[in-house]
Residue frames as a rotation matrix with the C-alpha (Angstrom) as fourth column:
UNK 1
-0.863 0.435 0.257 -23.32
0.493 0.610 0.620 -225.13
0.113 0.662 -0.741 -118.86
UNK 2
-0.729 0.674 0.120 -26.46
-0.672 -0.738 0.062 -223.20
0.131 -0.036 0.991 -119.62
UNK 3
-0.049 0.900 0.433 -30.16
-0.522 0.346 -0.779 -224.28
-0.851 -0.265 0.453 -119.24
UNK 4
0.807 0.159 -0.569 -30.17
-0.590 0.274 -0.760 -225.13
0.035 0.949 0.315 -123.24
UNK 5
-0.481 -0.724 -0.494 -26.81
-0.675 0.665 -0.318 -227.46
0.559 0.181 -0.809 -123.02
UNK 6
-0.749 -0.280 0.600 -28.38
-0.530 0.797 -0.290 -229.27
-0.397 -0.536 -0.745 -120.91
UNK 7
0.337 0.806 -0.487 -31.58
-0.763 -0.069 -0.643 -230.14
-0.552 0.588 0.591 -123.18
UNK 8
0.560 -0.164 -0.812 -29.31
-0.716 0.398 -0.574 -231.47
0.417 0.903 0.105 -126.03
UNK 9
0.901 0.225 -0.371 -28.91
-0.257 0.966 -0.038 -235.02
0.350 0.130 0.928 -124.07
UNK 10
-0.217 -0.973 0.079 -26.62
-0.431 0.023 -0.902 -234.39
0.876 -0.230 -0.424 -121.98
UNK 11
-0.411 0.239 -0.880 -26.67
0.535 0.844 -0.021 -236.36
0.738 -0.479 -0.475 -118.35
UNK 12
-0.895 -0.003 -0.445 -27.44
0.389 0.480 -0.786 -233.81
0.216 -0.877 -0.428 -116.52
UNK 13
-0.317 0.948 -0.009 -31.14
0.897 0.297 -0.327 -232.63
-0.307 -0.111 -0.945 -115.23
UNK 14
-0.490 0.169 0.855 -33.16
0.526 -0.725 0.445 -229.53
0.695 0.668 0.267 -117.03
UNK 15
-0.709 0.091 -0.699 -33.61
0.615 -0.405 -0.676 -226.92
-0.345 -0.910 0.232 -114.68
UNK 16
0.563 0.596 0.572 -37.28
0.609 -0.767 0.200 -224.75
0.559 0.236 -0.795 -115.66
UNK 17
-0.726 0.053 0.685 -36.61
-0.136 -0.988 -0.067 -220.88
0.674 -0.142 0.725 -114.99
UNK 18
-0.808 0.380 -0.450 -38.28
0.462 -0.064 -0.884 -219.95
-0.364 -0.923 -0.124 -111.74
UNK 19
0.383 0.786 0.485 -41.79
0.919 -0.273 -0.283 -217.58
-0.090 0.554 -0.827 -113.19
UNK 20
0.721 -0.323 -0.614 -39.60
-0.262 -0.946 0.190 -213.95
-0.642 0.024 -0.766 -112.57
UNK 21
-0.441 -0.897 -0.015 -36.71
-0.063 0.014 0.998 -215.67
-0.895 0.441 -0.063 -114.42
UNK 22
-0.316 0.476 0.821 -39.34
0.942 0.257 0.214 -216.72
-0.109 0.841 -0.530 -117.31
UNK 23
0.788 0.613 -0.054 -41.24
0.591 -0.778 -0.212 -213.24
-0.172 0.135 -0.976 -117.28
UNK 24
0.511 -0.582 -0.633 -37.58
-0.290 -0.809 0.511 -211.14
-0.810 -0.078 -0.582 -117.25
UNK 25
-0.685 -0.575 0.448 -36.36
0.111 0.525 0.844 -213.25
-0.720 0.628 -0.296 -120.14
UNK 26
-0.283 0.171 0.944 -39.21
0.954 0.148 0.259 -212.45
-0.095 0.974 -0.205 -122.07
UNK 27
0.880 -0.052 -0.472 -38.99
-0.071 -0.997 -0.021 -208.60
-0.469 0.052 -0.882 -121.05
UNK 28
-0.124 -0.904 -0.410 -35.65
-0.185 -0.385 0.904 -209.24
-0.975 0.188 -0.120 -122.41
UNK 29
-0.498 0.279 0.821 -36.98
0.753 0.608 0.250 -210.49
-0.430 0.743 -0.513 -125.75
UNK 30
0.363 0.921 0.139 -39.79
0.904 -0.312 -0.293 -207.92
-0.226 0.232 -0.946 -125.89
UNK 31
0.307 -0.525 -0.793 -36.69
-0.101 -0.847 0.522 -205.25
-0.946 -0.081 -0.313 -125.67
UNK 32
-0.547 -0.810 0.210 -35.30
0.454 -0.077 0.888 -205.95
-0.703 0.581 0.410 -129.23
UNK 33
0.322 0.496 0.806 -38.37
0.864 -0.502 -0.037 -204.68
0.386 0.709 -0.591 -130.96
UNK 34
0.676 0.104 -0.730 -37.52
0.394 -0.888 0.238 -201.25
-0.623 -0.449 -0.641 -128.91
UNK 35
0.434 -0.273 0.859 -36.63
0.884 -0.056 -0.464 -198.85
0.175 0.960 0.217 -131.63
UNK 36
0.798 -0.464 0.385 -34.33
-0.551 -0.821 0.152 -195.82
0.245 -0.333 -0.910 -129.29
UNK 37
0.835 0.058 -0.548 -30.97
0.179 0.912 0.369 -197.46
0.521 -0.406 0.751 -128.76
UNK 38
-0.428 -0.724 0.541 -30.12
-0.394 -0.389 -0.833 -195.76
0.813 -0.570 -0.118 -125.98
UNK 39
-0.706 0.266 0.657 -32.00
-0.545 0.389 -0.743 -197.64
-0.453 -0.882 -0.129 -123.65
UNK 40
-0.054 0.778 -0.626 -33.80
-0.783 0.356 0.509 -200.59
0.619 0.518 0.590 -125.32
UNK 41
-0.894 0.200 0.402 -35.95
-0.320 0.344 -0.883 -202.18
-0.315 -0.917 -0.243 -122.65
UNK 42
0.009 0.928 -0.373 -39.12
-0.152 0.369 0.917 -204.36
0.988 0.049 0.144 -122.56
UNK 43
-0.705 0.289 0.647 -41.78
-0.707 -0.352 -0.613 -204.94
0.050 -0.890 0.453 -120.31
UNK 44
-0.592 0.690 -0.415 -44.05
0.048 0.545 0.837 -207.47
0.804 0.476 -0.356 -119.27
UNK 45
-0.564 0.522 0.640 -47.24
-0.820 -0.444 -0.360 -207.64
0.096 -0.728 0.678 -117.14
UNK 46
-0.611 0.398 -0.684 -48.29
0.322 0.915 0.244 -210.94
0.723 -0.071 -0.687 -115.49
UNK 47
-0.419 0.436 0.797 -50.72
-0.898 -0.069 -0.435 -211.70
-0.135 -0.897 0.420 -112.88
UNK 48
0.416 0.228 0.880 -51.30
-0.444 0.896 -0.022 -215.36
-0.793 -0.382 0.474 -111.54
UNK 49
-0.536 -0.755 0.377 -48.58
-0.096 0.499 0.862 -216.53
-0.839 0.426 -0.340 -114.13
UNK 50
0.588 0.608 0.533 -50.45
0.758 -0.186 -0.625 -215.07
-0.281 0.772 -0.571 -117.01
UNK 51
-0.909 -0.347 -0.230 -48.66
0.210 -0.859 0.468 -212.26
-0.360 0.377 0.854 -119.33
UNK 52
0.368 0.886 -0.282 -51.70
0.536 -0.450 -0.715 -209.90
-0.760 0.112 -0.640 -119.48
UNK 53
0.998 0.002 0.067 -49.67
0.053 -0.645 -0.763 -207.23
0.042 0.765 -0.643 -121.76
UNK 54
-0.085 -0.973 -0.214 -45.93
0.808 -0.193 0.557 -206.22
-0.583 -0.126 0.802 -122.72
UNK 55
0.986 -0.131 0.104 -44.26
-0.058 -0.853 -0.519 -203.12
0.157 0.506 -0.848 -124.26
UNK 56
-0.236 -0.971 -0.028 -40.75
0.856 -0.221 0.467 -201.93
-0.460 0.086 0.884 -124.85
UNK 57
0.044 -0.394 -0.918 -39.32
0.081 -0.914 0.396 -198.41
-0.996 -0.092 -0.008 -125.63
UNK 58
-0.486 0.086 0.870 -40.73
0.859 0.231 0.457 -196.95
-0.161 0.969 -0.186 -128.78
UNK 59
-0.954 0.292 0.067 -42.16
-0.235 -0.868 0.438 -193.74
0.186 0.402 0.897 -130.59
UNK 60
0.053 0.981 -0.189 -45.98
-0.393 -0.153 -0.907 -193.01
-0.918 0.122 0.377 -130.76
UNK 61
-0.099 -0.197 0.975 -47.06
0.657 0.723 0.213 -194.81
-0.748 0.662 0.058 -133.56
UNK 62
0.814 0.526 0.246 -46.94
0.553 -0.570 -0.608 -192.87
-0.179 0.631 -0.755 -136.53
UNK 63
0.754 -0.642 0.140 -44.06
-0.569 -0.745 -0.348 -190.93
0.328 0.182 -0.927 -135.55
UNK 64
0.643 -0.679 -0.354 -40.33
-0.015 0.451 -0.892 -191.33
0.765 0.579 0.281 -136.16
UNK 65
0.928 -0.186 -0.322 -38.01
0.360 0.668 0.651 -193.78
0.094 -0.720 0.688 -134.39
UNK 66
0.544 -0.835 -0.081 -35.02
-0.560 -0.433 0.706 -192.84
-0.625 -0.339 -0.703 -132.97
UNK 67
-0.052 -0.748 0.661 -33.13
0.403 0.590 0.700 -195.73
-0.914 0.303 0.271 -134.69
UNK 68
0.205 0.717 0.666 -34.63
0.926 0.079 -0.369 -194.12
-0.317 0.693 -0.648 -137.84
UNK 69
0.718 0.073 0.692 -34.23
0.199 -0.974 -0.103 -190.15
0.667 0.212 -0.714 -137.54
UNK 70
-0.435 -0.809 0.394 -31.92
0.233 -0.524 -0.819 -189.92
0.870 -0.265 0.417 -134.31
UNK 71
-0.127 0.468 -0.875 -32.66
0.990 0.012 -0.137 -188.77
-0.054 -0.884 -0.465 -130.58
UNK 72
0.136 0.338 0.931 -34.57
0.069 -0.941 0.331 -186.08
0.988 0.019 -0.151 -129.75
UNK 73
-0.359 -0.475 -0.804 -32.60
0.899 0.054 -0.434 -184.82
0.249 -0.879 0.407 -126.54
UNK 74
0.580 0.713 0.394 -33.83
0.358 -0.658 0.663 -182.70
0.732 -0.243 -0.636 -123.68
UNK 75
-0.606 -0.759 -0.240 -31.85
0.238 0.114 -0.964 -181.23
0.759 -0.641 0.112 -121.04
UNK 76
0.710 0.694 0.119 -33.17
0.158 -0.322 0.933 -181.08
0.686 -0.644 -0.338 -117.57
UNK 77
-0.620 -0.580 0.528 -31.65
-0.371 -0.377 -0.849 -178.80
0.691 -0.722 0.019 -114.49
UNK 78
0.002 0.597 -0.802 -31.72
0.381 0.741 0.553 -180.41
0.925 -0.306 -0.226 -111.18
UNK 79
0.888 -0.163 0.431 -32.26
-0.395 -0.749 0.532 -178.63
0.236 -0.643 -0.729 -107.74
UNK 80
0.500 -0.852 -0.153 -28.82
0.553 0.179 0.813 -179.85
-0.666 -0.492 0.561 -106.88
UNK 81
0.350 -0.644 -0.680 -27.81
-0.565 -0.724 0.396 -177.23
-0.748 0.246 -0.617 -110.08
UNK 82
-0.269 -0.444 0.855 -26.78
-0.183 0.895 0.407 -180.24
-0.946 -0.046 -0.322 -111.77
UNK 83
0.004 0.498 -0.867 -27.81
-0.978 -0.179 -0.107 -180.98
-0.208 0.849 0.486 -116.22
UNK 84
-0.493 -0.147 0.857 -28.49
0.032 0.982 0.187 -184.22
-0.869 0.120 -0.479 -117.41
UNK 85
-0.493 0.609 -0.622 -29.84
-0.867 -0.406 0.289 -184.81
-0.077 0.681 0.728 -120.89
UNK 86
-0.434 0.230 0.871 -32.51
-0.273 0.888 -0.371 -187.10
-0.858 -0.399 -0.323 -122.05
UNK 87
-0.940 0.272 -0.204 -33.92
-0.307 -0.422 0.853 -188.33
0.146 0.865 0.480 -125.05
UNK 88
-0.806 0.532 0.259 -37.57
0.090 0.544 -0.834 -188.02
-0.585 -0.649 -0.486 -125.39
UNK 89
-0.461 0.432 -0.775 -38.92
-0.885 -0.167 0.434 -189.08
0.058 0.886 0.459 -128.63
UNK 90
-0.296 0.362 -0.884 -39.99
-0.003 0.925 0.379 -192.53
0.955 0.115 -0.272 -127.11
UNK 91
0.542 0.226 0.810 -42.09
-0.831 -0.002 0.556 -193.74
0.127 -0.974 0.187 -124.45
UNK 92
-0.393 -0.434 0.811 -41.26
-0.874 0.449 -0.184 -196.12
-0.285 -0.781 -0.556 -121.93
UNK 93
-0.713 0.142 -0.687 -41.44
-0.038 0.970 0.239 -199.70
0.701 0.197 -0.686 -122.41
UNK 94
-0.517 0.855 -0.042 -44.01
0.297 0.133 -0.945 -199.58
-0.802 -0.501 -0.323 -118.26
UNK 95
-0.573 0.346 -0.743 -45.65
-0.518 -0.855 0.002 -196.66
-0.635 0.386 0.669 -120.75
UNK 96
-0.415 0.644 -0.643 -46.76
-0.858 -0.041 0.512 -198.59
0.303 0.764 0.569 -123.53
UNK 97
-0.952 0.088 -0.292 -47.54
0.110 0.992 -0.059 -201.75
0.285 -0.088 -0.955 -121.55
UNK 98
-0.699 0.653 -0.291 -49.72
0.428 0.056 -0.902 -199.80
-0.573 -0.755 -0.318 -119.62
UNK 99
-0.753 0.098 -0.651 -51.22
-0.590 -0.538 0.602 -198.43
-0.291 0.837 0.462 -123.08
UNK 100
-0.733 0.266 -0.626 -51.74
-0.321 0.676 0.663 -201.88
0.600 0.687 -0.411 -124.54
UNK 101
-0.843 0.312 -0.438 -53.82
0.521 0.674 -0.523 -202.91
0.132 -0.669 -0.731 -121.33
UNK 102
-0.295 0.832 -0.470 -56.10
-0.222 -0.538 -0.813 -199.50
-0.929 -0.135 0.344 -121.84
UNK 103
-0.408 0.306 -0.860 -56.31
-0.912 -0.090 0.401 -200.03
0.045 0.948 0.316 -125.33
UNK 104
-0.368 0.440 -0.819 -57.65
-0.246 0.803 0.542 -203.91
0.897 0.401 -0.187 -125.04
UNK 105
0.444 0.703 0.556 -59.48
-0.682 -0.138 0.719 -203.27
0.582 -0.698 0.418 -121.55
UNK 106
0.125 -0.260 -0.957 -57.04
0.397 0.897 -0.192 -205.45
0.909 -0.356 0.216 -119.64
UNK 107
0.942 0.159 0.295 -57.03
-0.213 -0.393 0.895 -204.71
0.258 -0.906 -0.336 -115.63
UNK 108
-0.116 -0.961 -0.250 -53.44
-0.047 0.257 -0.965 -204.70
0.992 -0.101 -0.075 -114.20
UNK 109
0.714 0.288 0.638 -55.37
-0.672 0.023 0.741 -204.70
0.198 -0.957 0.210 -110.46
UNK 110
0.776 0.112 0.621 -52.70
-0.387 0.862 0.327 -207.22
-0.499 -0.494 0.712 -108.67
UNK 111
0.930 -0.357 0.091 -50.64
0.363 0.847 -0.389 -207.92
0.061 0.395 0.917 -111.00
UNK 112
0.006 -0.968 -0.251 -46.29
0.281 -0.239 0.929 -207.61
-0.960 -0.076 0.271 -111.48
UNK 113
0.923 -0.059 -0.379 -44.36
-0.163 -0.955 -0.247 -205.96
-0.348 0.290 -0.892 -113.21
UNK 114
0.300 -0.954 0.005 -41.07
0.369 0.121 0.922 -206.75
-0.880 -0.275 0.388 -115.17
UNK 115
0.904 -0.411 0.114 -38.51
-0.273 -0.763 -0.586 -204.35
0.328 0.499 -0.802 -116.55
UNK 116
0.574 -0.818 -0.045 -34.98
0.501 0.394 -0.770 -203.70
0.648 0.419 0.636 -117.20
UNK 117
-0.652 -0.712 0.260 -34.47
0.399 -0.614 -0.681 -201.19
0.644 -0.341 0.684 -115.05
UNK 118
-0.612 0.494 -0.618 -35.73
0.510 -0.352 -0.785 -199.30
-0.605 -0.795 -0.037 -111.66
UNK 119
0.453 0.858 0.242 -39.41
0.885 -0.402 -0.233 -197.31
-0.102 0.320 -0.942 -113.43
UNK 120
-0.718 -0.250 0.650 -38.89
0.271 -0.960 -0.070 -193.70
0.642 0.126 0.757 -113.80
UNK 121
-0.777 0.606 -0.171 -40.88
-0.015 -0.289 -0.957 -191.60
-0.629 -0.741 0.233 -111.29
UNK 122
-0.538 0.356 -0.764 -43.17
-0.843 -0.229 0.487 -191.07
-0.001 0.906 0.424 -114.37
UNK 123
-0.459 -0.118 -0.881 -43.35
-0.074 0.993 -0.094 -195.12
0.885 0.022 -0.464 -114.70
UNK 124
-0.877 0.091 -0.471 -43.92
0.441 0.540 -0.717 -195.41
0.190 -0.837 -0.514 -110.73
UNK 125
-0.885 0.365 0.289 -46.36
-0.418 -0.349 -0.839 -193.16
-0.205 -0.863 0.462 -110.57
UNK 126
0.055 0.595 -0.802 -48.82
-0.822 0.483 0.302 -194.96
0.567 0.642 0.516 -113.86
UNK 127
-0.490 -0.857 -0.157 -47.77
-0.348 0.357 -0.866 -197.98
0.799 -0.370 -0.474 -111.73
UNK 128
-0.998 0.028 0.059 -48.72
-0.065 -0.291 -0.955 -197.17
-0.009 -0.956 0.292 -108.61
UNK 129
-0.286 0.876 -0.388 -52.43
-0.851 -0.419 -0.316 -195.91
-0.440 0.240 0.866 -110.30
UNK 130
-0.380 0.170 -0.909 -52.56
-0.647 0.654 0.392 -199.44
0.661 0.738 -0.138 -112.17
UNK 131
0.651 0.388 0.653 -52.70
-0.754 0.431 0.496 -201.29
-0.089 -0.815 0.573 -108.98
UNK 132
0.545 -0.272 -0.793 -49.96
-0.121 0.911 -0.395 -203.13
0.830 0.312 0.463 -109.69
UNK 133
0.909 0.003 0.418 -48.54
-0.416 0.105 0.903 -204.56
-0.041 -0.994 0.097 -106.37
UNK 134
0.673 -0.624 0.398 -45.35
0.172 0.654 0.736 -205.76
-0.720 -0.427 0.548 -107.48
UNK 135
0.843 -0.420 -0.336 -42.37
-0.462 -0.247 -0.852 -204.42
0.274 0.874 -0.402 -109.89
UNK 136
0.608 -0.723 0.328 -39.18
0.204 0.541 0.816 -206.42
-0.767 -0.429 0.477 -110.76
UNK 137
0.711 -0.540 -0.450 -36.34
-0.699 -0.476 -0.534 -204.92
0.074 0.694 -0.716 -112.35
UNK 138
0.502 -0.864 0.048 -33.04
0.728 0.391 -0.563 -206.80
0.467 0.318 0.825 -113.94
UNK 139
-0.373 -0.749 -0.547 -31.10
0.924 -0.249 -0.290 -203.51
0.081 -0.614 0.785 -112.31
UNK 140
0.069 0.568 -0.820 -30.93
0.857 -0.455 -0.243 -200.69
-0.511 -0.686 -0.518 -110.63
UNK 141
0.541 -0.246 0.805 -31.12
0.544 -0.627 -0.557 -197.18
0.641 0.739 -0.205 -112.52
UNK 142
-0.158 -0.857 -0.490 -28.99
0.729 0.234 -0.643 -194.69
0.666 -0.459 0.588 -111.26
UNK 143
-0.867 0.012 0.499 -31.81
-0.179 -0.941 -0.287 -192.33
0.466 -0.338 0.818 -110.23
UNK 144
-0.395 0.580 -0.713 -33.83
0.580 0.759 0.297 -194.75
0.713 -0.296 -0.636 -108.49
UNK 145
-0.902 0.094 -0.421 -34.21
0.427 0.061 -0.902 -193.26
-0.059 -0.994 -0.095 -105.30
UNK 146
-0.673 0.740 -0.010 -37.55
-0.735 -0.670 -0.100 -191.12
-0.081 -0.060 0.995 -105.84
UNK 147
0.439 0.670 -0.598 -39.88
-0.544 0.728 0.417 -194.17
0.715 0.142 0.684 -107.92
UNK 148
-0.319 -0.176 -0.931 -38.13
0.386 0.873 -0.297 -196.46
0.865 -0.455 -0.211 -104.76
UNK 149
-0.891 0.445 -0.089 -39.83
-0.111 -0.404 -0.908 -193.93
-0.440 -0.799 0.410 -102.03
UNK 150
-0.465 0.689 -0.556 -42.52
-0.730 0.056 0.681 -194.05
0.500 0.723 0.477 -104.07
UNK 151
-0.180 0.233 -0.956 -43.13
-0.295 0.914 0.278 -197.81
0.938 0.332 -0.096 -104.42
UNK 152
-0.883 -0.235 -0.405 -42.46
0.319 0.331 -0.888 -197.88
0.343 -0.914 -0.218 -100.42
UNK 153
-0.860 0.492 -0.135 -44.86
0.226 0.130 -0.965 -196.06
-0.457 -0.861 -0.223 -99.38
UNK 154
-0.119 0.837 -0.535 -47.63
-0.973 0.009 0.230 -196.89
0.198 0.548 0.813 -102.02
UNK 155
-0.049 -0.100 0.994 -46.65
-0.495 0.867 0.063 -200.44
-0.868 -0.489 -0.092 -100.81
UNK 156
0.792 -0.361 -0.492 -45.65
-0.267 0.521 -0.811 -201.74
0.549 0.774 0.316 -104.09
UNK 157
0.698 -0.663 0.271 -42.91
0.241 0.574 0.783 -204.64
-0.675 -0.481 0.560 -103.69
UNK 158
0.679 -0.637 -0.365 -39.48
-0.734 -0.597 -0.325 -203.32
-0.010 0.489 -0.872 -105.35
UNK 159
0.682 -0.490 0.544 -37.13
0.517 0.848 0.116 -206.54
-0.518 0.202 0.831 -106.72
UNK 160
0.323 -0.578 -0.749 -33.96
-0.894 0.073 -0.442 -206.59
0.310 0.813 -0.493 -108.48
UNK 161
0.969 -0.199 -0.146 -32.32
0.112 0.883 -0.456 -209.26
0.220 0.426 0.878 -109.96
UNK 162
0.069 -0.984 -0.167 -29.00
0.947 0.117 -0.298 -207.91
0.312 -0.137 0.940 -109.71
UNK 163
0.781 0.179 -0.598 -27.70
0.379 -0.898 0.226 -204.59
-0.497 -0.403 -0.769 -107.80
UNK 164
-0.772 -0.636 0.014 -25.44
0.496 -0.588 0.638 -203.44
-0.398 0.500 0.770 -110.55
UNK 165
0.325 0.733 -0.598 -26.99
0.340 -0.680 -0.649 -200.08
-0.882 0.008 -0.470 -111.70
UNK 166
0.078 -0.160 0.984 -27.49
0.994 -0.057 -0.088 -198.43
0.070 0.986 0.154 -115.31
UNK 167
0.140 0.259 -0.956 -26.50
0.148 -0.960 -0.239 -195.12
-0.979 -0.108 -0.173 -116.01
UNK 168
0.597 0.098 0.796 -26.84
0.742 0.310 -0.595 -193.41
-0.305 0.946 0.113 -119.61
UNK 169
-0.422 -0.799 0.429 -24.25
0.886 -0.464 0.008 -191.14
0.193 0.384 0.903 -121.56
UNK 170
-0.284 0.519 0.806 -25.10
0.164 -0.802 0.574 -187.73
0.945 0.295 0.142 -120.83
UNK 171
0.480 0.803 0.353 -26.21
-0.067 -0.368 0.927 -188.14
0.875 -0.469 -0.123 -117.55
């Protein structure tokens, strides 16, 4: 029985969402506007149970959406010799939250972080420079391990919800 069966008058009691279960449920919301769908993800930024700003995974404005035109894939070579491609006609869902918060003078000093996935190093390092002190992800990516050394020893707190990890085609 879900949270919403139990609403419609049944006997037993309505459990509220905890504030990370409310804030990751409406990063999961903020993800359907996200217009690349290989990896549509939202974001939200609270602080003292306030959403200060969100974003999700989307072109510059102006210019064309994957869902629209297709990905625009890069390939990158890793020192292990390794290729992975990416596509990188959209920013990041952290990316434009942390946009919307320069663009309407909001301070992220203090506040969390929730996302769908572990940041990118990219992500951890805006992050890191925001002052935000806390980042909770729904799972782990599968190249976590840099933006999670990171986060350690910038002393950002690192959450997941669950330890089942994403990995995309290609990579």
């Amino acid at each position: 029985m879900t949270n919403d069966d139990k609403t419609q008058g049944s006997n037993c009691k309505y459990v509220r969402p905890s504030w990370d279960e409310y804030f990751m449920e409406v990063a999961n919301i903020i993800a359907k506007r996200a217009t690349c769908d290989r990896g549509r993800s939202g974001c939200v930024i609270a602080r003292n149970n306030q959403i200060l700003v969100t974003g999700y995974v989307g072109s510059p404005a102006g210019l064309p959406h994957c869902d629209d035109v297709g990905h625009l894939y890069k390939y990158v070579i890793h020192e292990d010799g390794s290729r992975s491609q990416h596509c990188v006609r959209t920013v990041h869902a952290e990316q434009n939250a942390i946009c919307q918060a320069a663009k309407l003078g909001v301070s992220l000093n203090g506040a969390t972080l929730y996302c769908r996935m572990t940041p990118c190093r990219t992500c951890a390092m805006l992050i890191i420079n925001c002052g935000i002190v806390r980042v909770v992800c729904e799972k782990k990516y599968h190249v976590a391990a840099e933006s999670e050394e990171m986060f350690a020893a910038a002393g950002v707190k690192l959450e997941y919800v669950s330890e089942e990890v994403l990995k995309y085609d290609g990579q």
